[in-house]
C-alpha positions as a Python dict, from the first residue, in 0.01 Angstrom:
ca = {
    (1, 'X'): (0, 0, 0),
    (2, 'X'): (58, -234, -267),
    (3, 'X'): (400, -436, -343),
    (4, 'X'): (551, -176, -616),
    (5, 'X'): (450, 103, -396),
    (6, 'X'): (647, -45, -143),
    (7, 'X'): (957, -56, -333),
    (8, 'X'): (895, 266, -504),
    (9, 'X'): (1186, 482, -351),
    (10, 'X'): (1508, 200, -427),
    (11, 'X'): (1363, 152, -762),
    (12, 'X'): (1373, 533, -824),
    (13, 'X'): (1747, 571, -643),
    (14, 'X'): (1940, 282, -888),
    (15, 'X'): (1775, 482, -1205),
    (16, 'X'): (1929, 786, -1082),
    (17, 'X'): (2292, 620, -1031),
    (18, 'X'): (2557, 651, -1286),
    (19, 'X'): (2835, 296, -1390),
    (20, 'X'): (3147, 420, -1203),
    (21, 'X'): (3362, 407, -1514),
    (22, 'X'): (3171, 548, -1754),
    (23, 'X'): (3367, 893, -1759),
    (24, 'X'): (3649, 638, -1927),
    (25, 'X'): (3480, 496, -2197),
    (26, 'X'): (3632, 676, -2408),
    (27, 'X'): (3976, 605, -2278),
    (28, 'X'): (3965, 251, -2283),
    (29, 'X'): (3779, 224, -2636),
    (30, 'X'): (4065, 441, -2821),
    (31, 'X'): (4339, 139, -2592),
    (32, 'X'): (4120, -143, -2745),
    (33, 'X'): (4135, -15, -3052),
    (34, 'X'): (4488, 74, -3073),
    (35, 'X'): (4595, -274, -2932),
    (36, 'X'): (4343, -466, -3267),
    (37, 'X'): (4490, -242, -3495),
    (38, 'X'): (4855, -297, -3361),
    (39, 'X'): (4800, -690, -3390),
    (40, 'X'): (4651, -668, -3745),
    (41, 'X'): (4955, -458, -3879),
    (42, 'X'): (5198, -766, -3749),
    (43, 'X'): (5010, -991, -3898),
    (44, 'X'): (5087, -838, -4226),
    (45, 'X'): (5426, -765, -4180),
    (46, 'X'): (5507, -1079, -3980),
    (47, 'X'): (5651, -1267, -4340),
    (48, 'X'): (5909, -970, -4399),
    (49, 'X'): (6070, -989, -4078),
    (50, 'X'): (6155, -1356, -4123),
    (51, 'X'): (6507, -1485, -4179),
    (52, 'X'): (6515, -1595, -4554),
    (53, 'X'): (6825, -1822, -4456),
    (54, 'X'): (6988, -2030, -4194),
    (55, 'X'): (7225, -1883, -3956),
    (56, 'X'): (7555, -2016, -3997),
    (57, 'X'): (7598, -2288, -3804),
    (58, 'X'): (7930, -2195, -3528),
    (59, 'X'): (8188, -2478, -3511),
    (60, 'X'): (8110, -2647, -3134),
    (61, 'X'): (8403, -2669, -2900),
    (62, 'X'): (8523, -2994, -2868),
    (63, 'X'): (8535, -3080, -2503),
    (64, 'X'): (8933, -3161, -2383),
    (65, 'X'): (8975, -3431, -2138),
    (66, 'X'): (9205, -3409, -1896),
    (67, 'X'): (9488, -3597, -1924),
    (68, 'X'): (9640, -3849, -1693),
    (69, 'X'): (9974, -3919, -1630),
    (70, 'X'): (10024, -4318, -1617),
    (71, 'X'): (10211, -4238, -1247),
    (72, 'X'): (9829, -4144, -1107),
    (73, 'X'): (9762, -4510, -1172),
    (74, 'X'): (10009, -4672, -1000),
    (75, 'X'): (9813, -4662, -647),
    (76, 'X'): (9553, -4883, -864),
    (77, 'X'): (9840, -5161, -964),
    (78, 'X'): (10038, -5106, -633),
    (79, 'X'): (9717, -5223, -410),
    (80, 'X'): (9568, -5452, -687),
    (81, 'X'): (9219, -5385, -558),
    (82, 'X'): (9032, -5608, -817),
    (83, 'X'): (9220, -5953, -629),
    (84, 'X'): (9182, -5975, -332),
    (85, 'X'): (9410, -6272, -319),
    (86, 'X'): (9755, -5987, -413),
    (87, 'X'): (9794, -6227, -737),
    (88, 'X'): (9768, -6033, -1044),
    (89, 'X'): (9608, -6191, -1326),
    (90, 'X'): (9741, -6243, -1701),
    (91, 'X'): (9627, -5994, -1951),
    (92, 'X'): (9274, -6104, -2095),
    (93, 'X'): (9353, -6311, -2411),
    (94, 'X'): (9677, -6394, -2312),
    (95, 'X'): (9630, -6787, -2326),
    (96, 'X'): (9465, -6790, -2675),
    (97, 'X'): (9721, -6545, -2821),
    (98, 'X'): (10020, -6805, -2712),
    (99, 'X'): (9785, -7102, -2845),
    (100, 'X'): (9725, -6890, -3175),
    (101, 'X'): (10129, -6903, -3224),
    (102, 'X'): (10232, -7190, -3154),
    (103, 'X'): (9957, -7342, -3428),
    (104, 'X'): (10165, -7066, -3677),
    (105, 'X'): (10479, -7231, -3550),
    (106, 'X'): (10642, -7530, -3829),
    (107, 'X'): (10535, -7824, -3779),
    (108, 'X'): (10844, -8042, -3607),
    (109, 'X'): (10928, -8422, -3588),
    (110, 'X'): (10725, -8579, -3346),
    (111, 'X'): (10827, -8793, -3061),
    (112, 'X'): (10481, -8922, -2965),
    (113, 'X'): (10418, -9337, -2950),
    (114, 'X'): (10260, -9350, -3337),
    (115, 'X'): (10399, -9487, -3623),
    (116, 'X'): (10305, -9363, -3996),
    (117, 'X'): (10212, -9700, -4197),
    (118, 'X'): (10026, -9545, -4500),
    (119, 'X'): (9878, -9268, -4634),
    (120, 'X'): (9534, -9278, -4939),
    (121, 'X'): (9560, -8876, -5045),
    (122, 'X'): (9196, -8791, -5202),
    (123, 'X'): (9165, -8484, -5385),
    (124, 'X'): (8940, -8382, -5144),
    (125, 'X'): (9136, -8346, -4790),
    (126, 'X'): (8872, -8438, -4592),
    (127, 'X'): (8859, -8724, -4768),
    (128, 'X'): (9210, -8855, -4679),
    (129, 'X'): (9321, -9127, -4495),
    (130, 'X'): (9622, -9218, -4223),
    (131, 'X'): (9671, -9548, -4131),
    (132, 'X'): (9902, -9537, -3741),
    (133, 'X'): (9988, -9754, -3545),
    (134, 'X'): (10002, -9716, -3215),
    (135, 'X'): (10323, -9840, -3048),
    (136, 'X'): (10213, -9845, -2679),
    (137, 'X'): (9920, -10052, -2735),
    (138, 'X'): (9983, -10261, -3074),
    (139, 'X'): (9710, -10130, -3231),
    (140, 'X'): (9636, -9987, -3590),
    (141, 'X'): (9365, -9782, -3689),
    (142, 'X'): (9307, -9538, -3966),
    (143, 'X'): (9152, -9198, -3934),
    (144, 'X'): (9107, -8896, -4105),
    (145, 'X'): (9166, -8484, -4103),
    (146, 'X'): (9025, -8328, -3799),
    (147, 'X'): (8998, -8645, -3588),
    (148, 'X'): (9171, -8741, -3305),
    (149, 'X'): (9467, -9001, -3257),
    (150, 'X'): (9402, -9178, -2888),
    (151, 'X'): (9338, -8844, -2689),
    (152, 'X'): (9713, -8753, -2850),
    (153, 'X'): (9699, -8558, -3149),
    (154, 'X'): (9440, -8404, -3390),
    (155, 'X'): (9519, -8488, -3725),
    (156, 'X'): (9543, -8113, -3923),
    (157, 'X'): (9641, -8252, -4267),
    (158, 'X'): (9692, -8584, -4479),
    (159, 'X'): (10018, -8585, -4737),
    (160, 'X'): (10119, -8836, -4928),
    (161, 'X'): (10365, -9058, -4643),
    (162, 'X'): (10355, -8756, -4404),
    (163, 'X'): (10080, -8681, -4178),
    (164, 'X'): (10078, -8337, -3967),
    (165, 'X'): (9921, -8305, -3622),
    (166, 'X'): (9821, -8084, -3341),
    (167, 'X'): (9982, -8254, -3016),
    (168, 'X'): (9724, -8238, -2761),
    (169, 'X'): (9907, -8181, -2479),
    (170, 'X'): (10121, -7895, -2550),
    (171, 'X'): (9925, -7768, -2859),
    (172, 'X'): (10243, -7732, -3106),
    (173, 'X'): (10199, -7839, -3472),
    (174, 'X'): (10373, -8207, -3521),
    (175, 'X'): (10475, -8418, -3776),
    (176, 'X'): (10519, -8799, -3896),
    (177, 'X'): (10648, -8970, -4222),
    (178, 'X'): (10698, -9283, -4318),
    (179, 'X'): (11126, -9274, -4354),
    (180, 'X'): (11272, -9252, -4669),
    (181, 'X'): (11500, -9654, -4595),
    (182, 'X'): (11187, -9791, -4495),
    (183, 'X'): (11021, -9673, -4848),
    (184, 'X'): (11275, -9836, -5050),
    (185, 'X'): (11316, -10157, -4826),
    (186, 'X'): (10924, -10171, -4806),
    (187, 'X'): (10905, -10182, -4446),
    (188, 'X'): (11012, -10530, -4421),
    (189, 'X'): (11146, -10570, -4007),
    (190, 'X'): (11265, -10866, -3852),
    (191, 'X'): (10967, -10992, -3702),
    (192, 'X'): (10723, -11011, -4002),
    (193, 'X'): (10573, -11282, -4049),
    (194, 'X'): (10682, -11606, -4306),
    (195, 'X'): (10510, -11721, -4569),
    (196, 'X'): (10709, -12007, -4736),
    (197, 'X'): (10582, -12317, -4745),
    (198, 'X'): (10222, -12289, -4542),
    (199, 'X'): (10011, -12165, -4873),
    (200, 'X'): (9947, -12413, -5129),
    (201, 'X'): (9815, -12321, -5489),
    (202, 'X'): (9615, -12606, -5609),
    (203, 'X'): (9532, -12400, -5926),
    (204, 'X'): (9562, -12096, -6118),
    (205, 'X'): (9370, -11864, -5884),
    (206, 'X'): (9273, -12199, -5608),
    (207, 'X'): (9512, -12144, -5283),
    (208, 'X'): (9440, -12330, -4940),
    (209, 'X'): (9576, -12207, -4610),
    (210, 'X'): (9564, -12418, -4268),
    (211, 'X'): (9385, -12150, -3966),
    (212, 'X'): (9684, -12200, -3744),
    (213, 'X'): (9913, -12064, -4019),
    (214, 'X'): (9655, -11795, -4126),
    (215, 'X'): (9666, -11654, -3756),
    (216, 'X'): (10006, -11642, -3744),
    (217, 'X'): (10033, -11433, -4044),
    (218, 'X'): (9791, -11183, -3936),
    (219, 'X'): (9886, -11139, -3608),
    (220, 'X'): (10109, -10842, -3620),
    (221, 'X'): (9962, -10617, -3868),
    (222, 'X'): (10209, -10360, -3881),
    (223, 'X'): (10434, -10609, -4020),
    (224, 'X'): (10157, -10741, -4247),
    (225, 'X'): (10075, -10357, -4373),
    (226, 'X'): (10468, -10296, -4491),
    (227, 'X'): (10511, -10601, -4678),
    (228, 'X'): (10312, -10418, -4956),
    (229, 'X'): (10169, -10067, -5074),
    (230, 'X'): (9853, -10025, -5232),
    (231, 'X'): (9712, -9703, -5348),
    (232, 'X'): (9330, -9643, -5404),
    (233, 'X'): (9158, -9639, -5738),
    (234, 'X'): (8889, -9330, -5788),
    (235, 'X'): (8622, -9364, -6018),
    (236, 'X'): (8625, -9122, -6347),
    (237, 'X'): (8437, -8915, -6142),
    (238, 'X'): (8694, -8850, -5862),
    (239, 'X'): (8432, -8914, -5589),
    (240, 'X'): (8404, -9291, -5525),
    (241, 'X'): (8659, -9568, -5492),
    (242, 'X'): (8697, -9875, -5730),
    (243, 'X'): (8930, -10073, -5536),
    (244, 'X'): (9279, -10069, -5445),
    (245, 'X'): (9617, -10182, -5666),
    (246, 'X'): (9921, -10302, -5599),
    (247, 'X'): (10222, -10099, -5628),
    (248, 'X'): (10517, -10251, -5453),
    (249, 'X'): (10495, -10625, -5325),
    (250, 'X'): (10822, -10751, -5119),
    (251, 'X'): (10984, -11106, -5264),
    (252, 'X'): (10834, -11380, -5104),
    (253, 'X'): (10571, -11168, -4898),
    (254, 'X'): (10249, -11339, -4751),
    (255, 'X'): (10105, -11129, -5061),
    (256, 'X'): (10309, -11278, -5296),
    (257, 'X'): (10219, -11628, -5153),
    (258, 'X'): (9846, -11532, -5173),
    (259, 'X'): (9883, -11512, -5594),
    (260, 'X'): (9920, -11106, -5606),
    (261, 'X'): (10102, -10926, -5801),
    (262, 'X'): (10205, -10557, -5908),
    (263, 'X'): (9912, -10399, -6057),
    (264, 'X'): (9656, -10663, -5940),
    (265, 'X'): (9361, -10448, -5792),
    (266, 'X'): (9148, -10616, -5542),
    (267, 'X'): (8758, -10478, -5619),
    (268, 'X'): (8524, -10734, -5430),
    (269, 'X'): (8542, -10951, -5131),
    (270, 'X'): (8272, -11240, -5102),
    (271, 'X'): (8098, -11009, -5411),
    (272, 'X'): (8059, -10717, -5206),
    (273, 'X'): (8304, -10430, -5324),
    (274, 'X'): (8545, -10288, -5144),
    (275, 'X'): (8529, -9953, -5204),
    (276, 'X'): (8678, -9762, -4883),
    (277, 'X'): (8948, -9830, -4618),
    (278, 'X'): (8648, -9975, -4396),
    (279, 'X'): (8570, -10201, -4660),
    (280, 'X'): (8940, -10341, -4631),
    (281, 'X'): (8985, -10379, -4288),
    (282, 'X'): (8634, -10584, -4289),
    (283, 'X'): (8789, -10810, -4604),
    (284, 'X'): (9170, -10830, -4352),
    (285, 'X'): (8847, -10927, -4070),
    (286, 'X'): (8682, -11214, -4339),
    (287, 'X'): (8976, -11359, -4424),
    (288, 'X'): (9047, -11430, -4056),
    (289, 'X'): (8734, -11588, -3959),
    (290, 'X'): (8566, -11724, -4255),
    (291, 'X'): (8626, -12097, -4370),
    (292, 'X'): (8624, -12012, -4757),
    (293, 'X'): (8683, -11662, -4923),
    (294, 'X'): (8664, -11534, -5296),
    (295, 'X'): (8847, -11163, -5428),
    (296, 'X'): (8735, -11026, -5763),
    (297, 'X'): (9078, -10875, -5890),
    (298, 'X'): (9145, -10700, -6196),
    (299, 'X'): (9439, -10833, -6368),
    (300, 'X'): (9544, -10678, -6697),
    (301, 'X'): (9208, -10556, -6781),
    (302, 'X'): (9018, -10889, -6691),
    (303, 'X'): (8822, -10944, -6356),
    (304, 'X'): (8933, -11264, -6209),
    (305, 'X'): (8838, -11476, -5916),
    (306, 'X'): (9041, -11578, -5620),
    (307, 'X'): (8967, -11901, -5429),
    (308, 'X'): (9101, -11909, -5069),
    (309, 'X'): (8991, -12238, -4876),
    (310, 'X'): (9060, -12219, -4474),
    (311, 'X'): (9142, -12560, -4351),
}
């Protein structure tokens, strides 16, 4: 018996066996059918059942909070929970909001140790100039809008005889002004310094002056500073300095000794200008410690030169 012969009988019994669903066929044929046909006829009318415009759009309902009453708080300020120490701070701010009024508060006389001696105004007011002395410690310096006056006062503005100020150590706008008696009188105080008789004019513009007398003269300069006013001379165009005039000399002033007069404007010291208050101080310096000095002053128009010999 051969292989296929062996096998004959299964063979034969699958041939005769039917597929268990075939009897629905038909059934699930006509359900396919149905189902493509269904999904092809929303396809077309998909577009026509679409919203041609937006819904209206419904106003939202604004969530309420609820609302406290300021009693529910108390608990909060009664056991001060954020110091532990019971101290209860002041309010954020508070410090810089009193600082921020009292620099809106008018400015009111001063009582600190300074003393207004003179005032250059530029048109410029950083450019401005105070000379002070200060009364505790002799000393005169000049300085200018926004700097500070020996850890005292910051210097807010520059007038003309007035200077205002921030005092330092209550920070209240201040003021000082060169009094209205000592304007007309020029200053002049019991302890400035003579000149008569220690300056000798040999020649028009040729003066000599012994040291010992010289140091005398210059050593209070707040007395030296009032025996005279000068005011600075700008250039045409308003930026640099020419020199400084005269515009009140006291009778029989070390000034008046040394050959000046009203109008004279000192330009140059040794040939170097002096063109700034720095320049000044360093010609008020020279003329202490150098044995011969020259000034170019304008007088009436002309440039002239002053001789000072230091014996």
């Amino acid at each position: 018996m051969n292989f296929l012969e062996k096998f004959q009988p299964l063979l034969s019994k699958f041939k005769s066996a039917r597929p268990p669903l075939e009897k629905h066929y038909a059934l699930l044929m006509a359900i396919l059918i149905g189902y493509m046909s269904a999904d092809l006829g929303l396809l077309y009318v998909r577009p026509n059942m679409l919203p041609k415009e937006a819904p209206p759009i419904k106003p939202s309902r604004a969530i309420r909070s609820k609302a406290y009453n300021l009693a529910e708080y108390n608990i909060i300020y009664e056991r001060n929970i954020f110091n532990e120490d019971g101290v209860i701070p002041p309010a954020l701010g508070a410090t810089k909001d009193n600082q921020d009024n009292n620099l809106e508060r008018e400015p009111v006389l001063s009582q600190l140790p300074i003393q207004l001696l003179g005032t250059i105004v530029h048109f410029n007011p950083k450019m401005s100039i105070a000379t002070v002395s200060l009364t505790s410690k002799s000393l005169s310096m000049s300085y200018k809008v926004g700097e500070i006056i020996d850890d005292l006062a910051e210097i807010t503005k520059i007038e003309r005889k007035k200077i205002i100020f921030i005092n330092l150590s209550n920070r209240t706008p201040e003021y000082i002004e060169i009094p209205e008696d000592a304007i007309l009188n020029f200053g002049l105080q019991s302890t400035a310094p003579k000149s008569t008789g220690i300056i000798d004019q040999k020649g028009r513009f040729e003066f000599s002056i012994r040291r010992a007398d010289l140091e005398g003269l210059t050593q209070n300069l707040s007395a030296l500073l009032q025996q005279a006013r000068m005011e600075p001379v700008f250039s045409p165009d308003g930026i640099g300095v020419e020199g400084f005039r005269f515009v009140n000399i006291q009778a029989g002033s070390i000034y008046e000794k040394l050959g000046f007069k009203i109008g004279d404007m000192i330009r140059s010291v040794n040939n170097e200008p002096v063109n700034s208050p720095t320049k000044a101080m360093e010609m008020y310096n020279t003329l202490k410690s150098s044995n011969s000095v020259q000034l170019g002053v304008e007088r009436d128009g002309r440039e002239e030169r002053f001789n000072y010999s230091i014996q």
